[in-house]
C-alpha positions in Angstrom: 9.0 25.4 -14.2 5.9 24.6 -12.5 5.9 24.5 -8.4 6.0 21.0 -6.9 2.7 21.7 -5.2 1.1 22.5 -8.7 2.3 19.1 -10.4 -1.0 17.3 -9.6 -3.1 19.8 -11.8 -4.6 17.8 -14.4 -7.2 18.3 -17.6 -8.8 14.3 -16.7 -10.6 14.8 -20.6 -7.0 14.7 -21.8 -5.2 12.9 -19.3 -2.3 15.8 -19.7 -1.2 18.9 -17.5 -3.6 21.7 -17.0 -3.0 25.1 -15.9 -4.7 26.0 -12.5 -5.9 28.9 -13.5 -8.2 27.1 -16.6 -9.5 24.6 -14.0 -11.4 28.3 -12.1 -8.6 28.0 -9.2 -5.9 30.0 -8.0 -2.4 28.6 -8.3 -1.4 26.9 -5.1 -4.8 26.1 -4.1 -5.1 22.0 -3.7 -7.7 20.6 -6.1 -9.7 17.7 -5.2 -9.8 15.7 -8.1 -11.9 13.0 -6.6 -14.6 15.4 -5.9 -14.2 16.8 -9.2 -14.9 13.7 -10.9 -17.4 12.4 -9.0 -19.4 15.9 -9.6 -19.3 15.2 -13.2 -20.8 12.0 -12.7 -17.5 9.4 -14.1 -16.1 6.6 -12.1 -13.3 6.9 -9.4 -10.9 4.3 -8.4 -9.4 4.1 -4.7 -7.5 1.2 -2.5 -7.4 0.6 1.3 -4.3 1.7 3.2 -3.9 -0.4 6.4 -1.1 -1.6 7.1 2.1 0.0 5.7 3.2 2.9 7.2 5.1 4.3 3.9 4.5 7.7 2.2 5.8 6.0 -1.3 2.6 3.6 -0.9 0.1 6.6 -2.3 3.0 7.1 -5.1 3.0 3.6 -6.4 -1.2 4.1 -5.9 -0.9 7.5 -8.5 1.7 5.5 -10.6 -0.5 3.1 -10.8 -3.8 4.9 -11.6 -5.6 5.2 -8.8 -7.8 7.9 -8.1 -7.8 8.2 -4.2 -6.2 6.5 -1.3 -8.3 5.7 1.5 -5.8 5.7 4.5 -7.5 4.3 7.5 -7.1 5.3 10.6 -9.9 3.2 12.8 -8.6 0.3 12.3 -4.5 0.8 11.0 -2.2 1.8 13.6 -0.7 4.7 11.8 -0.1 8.3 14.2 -1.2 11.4 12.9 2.9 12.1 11.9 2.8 9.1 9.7 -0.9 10.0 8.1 0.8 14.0 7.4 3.4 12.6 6.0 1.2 10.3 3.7 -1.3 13.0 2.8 1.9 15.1 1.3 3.0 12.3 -0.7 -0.5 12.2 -2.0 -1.5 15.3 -3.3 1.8 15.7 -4.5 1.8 12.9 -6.8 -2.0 13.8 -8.5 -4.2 11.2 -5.8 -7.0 12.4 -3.4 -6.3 11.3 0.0 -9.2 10.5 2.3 -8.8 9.3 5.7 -11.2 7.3 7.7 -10.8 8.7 11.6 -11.3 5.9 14.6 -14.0 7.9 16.1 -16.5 11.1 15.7 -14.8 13.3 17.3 -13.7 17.2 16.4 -10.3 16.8 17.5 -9.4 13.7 15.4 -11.3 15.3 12.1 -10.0 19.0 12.7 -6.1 18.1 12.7 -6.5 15.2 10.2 -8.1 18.6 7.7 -5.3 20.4 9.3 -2.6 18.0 7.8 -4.6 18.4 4.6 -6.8 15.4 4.5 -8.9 16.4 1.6 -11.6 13.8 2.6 -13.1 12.4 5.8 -15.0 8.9 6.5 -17.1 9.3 9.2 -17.4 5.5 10.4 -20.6 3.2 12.3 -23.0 6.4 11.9 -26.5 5.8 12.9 -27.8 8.9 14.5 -28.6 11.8 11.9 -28.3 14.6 14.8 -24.4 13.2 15.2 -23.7 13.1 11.5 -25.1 16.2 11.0 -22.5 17.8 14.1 -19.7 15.5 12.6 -20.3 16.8 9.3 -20.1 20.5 10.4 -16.4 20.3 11.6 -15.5 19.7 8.1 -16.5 23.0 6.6 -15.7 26.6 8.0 -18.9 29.1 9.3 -21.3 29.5 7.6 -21.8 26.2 6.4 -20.1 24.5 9.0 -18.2 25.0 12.3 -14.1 24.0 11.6 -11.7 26.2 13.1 -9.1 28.3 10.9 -5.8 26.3 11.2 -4.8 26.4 7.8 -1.0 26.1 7.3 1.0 27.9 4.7 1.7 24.3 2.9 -1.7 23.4 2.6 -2.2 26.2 -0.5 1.9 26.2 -1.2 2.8 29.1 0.8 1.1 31.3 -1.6 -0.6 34.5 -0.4 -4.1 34.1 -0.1 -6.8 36.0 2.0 -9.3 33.9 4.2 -12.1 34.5 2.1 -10.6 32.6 -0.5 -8.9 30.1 1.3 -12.4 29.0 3.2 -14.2 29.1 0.1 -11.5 26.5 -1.4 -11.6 24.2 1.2 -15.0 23.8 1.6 -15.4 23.5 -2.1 -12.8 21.0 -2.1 -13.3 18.5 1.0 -15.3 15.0 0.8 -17.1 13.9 3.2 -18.0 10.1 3.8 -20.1 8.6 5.8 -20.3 4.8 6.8 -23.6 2.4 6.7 -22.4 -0.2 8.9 -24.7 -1.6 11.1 -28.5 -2.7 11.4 -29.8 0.7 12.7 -28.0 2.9 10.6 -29.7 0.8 7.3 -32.9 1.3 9.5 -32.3 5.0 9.4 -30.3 5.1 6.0 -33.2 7.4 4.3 -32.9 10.2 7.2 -29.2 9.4 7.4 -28.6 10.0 4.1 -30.7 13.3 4.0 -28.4 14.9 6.4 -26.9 18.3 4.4 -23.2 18.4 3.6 -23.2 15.0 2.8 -20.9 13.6 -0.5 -20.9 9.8 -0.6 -22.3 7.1 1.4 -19.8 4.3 2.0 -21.1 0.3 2.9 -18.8 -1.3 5.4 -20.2 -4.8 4.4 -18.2 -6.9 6.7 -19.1 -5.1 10.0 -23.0 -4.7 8.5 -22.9 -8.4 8.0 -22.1 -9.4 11.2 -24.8 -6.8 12.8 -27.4 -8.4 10.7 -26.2 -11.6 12.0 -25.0 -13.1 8.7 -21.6 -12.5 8.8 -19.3 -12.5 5.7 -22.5 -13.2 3.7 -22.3 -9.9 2.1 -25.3 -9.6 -0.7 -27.4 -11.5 2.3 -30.3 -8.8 2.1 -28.0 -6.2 2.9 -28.8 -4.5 -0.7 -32.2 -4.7 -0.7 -32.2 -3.3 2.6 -31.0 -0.1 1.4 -32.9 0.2 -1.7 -35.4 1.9 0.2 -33.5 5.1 0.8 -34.3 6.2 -2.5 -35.0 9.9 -1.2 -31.5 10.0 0.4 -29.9 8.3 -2.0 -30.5 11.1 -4.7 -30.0 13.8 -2.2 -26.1 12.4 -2.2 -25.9 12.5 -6.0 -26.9 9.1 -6.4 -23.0 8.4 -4.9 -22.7 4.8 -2.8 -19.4 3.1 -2.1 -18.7 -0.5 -1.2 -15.4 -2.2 -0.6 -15.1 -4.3 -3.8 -13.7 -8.1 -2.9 -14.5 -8.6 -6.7 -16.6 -7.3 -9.2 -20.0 -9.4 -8.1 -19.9 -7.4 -4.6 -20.0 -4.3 -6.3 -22.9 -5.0 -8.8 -25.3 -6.1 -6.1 -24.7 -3.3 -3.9 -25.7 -0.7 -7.1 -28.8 1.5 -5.8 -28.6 3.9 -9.4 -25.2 4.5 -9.9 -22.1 3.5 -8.4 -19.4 5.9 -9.3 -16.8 5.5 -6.4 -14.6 1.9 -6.0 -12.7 0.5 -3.6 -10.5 -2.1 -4.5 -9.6 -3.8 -1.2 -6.9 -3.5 0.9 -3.0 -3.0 -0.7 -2.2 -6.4 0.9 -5.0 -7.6 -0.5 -4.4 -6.6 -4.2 -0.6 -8.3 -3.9 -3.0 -11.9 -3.7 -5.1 -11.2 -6.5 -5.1 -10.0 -10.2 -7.1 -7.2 -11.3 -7.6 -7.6 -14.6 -10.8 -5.8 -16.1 -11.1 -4.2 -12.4 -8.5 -2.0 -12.3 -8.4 1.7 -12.0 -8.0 1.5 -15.9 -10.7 0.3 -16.5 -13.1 2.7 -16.1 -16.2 1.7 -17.8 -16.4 -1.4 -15.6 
């Protein structure tokens, strides 16, 4: 019988169990499967977690078919306890868990890895000297600076040396950065250059409201960005955008738009998602 920690390892041509070992990784090492996806160019599904403080909320999320939860820390309440105990849940039931910190700060990104976070967003960047810091805690020397405070539960209490333990986890660890206000879109090109960089996430409300048109989300905002064409392939053409509904999305497209968020959970109990769903991944 397969470990508990192992359950989430799946072939995503097939849909069905895969073993570790015929995906290239050592049993008990977490795999990303956002970052998996995303490297082979397909479509990835998340939703918002704000406001319920419930580790079964990333279950229903992987029952349901999502691809990632994006547990948010800036502006939820949720301690770090309640975020560990969601990040099991997650990557014990198959779905990447990503957590948005309040602030750029090493201690907040450090312990969120620590409690195995297996993505960070990096909200309101505008400087690229600051994301380039902020993005160095995420990976361990030599291609970043994150300190070794790796727990035996993160890789299933199997024994593994360093080497391959740092190698893992900076193969396997997302890192998102935010466009929200008038001087990061300003800067987006050199922002966007910045190495160690995965995906580029649009917060269109707050960007709105810096560009003095707020709620008036396809006001400009996309053409704006269009000019970071340099950066924009230097991320692997990756650019995420909450998704209110499908017309939100489309207009925000720079080349290719493989990473959805569908809203907040509250939000998706007020709506239906028919053709937008995490099933429906040509859409």
């Amino acid at each position: 019988m397969p470990k508990p920690g192992n359950l989430h390892i799946r072939d995503y041509g097939t849909g069905a169990a895969a073993p570790p070992e015929s995906l290239g990784y050592p049993v008990g090492m977490r795999v990303n499967h956002t970052r998996e996806r995303l490297d082979r160019g397909e479509t990835v599904f998340g939703c918002g977690l704000q406001a319920y403080r419930s580790a079964e909320v990333p279950r229903a999320f992987a029952a349901a078919g999502f691809d990632y939860v994006f547990i948010d820390m800036e502006h939820g309440a949720f301690d770090l306890e309640t975020v560990q105990d969601m990040v099991a849940a997650s990557v014990t039931s198959g779905i990447t868990p990503i957590v948005r910190v309040g602030e750029l700060l090493y201690s907040l990104v450090a312990r969120l890895l620590d409690a195995g976070a297996q993505g960070i967003i990096l909200p309101r960047v505008e400087d690229p000297a600051i994301l380039a810091e902020a993005l160095s805690w995420m990976r361990f020397p030599p291609a970043g600076k994150r300190g070794y405070g790796v727990s035996g539960g993160m890789i299933d209490f199997e024994p593994r040396t360093f080497a391959e333990i740092i190698e893992h986890l900076n193969r396997n660890t997302l890192a998102v950065a935010q466009i929200e206000t008038a001087a990061a879109v300003e800067r987006a090109d050199e922002l966007l250059s910045v190495p160690g960089l995965d995906v580029v996430m649009v917060g269109p409300a707050d960007l709105s409201i810096s560009l003095g048109v707020p709620g008036q989300f396809g006001h400009g905002i996309p053409q704006r960005l269009r000019g970071a064409r340099t950066g924009v392939d230097r991320v692997r053409n990756v650019l995420a955008a909450v998704q209110r509904a499908k017309a939100d999305v489309d207009q925000y497209r720079l080349r290719a738009f493989p990473l959805k968020l569908g809203g907040q959970v509250f939000g998706l109990h007020q709506r239906h998602l028919t053709g937008r769903g995490p099933n429906q991944r040509g859409a």
